[in-house]
Structures are given as C-alpha cells and as structure tokens.
C-alpha positions in Angstrom: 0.0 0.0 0.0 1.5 3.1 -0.8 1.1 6.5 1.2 4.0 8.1 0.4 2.8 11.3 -0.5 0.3 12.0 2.3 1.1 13.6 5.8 1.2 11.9 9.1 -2.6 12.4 9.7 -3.9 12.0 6.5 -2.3 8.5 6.9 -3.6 7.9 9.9 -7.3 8.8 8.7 -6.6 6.2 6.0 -5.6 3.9 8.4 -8.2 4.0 10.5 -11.2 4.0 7.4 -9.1 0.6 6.4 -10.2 -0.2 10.0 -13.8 1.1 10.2 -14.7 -0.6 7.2 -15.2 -4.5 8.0 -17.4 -4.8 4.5 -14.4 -4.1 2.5 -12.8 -7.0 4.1 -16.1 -9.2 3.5 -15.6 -8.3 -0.2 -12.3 -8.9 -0.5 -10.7 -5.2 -1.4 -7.6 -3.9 -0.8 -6.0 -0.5 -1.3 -3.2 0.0 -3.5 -2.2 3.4 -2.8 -3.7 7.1 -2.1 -3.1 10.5 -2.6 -5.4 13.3 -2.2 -7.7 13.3 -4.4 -6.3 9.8 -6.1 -6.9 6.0 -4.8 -6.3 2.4 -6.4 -8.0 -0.3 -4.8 -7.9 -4.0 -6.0 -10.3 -6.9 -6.2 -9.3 -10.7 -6.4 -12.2 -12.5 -8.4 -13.3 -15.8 -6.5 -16.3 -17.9 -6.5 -18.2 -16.0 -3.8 -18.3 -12.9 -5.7 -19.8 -14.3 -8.8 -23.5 -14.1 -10.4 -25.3 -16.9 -11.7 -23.6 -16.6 -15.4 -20.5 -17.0 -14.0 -18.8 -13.6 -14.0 -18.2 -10.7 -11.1 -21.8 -9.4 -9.8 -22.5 -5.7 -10.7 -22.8 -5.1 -7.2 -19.0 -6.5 -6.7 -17.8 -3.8 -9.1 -20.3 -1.2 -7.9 -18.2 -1.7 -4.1 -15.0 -1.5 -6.1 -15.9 1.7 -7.4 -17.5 3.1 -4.3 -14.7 2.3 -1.7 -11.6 3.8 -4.6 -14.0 7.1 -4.3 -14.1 7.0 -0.8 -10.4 6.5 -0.2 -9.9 9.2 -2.6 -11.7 11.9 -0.3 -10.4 11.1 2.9 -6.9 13.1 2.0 -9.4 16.0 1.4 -11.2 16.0 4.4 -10.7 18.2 7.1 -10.6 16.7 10.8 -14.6 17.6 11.5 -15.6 16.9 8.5 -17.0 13.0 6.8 -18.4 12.1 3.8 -20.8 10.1 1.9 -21.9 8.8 -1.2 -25.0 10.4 -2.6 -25.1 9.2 -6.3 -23.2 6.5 -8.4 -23.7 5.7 -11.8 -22.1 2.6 -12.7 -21.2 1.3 -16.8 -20.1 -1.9 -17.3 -18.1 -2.4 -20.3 -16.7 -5.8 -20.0 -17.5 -8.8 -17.4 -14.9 -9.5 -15.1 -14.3 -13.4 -14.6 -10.6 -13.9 -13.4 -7.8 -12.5 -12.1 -7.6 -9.3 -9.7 -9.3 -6.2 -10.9 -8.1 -2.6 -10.4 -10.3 0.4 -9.7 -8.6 3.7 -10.0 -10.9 6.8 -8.7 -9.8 10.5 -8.9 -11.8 13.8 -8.1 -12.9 15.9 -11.0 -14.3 18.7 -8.8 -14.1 19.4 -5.1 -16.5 22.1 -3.8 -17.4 23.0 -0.4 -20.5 20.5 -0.3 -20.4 18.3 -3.0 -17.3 16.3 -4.1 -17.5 14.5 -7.7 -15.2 11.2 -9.0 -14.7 9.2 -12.0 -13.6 5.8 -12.0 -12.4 2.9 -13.7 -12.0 -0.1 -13.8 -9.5 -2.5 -15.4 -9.6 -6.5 -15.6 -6.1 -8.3 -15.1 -5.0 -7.9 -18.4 -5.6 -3.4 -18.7 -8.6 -4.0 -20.6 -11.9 -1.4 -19.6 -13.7 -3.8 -17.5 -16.2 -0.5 -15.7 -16.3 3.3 -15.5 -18.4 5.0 -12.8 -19.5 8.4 -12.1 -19.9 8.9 -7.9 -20.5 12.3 -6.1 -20.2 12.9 -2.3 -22.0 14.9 0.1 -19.0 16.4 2.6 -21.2 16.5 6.4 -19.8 17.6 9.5 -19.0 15.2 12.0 -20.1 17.7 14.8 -23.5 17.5 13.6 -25.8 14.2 14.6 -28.1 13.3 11.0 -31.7 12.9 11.8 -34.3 11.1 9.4 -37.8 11.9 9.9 -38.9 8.7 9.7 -42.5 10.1 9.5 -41.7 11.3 6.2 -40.6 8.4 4.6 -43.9 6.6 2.9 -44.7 3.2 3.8 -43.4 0.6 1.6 -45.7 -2.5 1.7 
C-alpha cells in the first residue's frame, strides 16, 4: 500500500477508514495506494463474488468503485468533516471473470459541499472492464443526522 505522498494524519485517517470498514474486508478489497484526491483499490475474483452466469456481480464492481472514491476523499477531508456517497452511476463495459481487478478513482471537482469522482475499472489484463461516475456529500462530524422517519412513505 503506498502512502507516500500523504502527511502523518492523512495517513492515519486512511488507516483508520481501512479499520472502520469490515465490508471491505467481507468483499475482499484492498488499497493499492492514495493521494489526495487519487486512490487504487484491487479486487481478487473468487467464486463467492460471482452471479449466476459466471462472471463478477455488478454489485462487486459497484463496491470496487465506491470504496476507490471514498479512499480518494479522505486526504481531502478536514478533521470535522466526513463524507458520503450520494449518487453512483455505474457502466459496465466488459464482465470480469478472473484474475484481480483494479479500480482507480480521482476527483474531477471538489466544492465546499459536494465532491465529484470518475472511475475505472480495469480486468487483469488493462482491458476497460467499468467506469463510474460517484459524487459525495461532505457532512460535519459535529453534527448528529436525523431522518424523519415520519416522512418516509410506507413501503408495503
């Protein structure tokens, strides 16, 4: 995993997500390297993440995407501040059957609320396996997020 160009804390943020985040684990990824705004995270195909036809479910590559965005952010952050993912459009251009697949994710624009990443991802051999289009919603970690669960309508 390289870290090499981030500071002390910004390392130990990234530490600590890697922590946090038992469902990456569950999955199966693991982070390549960071930098702010910049992450690579990889994904070893097995058995456990394939769909019926045989290949890597969407939802696989969906987490691949997701978690490279994340890791991507967290250089960005300030100490009160967290994030979270608001919007992903996923395109998958290739299934993904073998090997260990690479999801690079980089900011394209970082404003004071929202936070917007591209992605892709590349099977073992280079080849375009996904791209993905993510944006975050920065929130203060000061701040306790309420749902109004009387607003939500009944799903039956």
């Amino acid at each position: 995993m390289n870290l090499s160009s981030l500071s002390e804390r910004q390392r130990e943020r990234i530490e600590q997500a890697i922590r946090n985040v038992p469902f990456g684990d569950l999955v199966g990824i693991q982070l390549d390297a960071v930098e702010p705004g910049l992450a690579t995270m990889a994904l070893t195909v097995r058995d456990e993440l394939r769909q019926n036809n045989g290949v890597v479910h969407g939802g696989a590559i969906a987490t691949l995407i997701d978690s490279a965005a994340a890791f991507a952010i967290i250089p960005l952050l300030r100490d009160d501040e967290t994030t979270t993912t608001v919007d992903l459009t996923v395109s998958y251009v290739r299934p993904l059957r073998s090997g260990v697949a690479h999801a690079s994710a980089r900011v394209l624009r970082e404003g004071a609320r929202i936070i917007v990443l591209s992605a892709e991802v590349l099977d073992e051999g280079g080849n375009l396996a996904a791209t993905g289009l993510t944006t975050y919603l920065r929130l203060s970690k000061s701040k306790e997020i309420i749902v109004d669960t009387n607003s939500l309508a009944d799903v039956k």
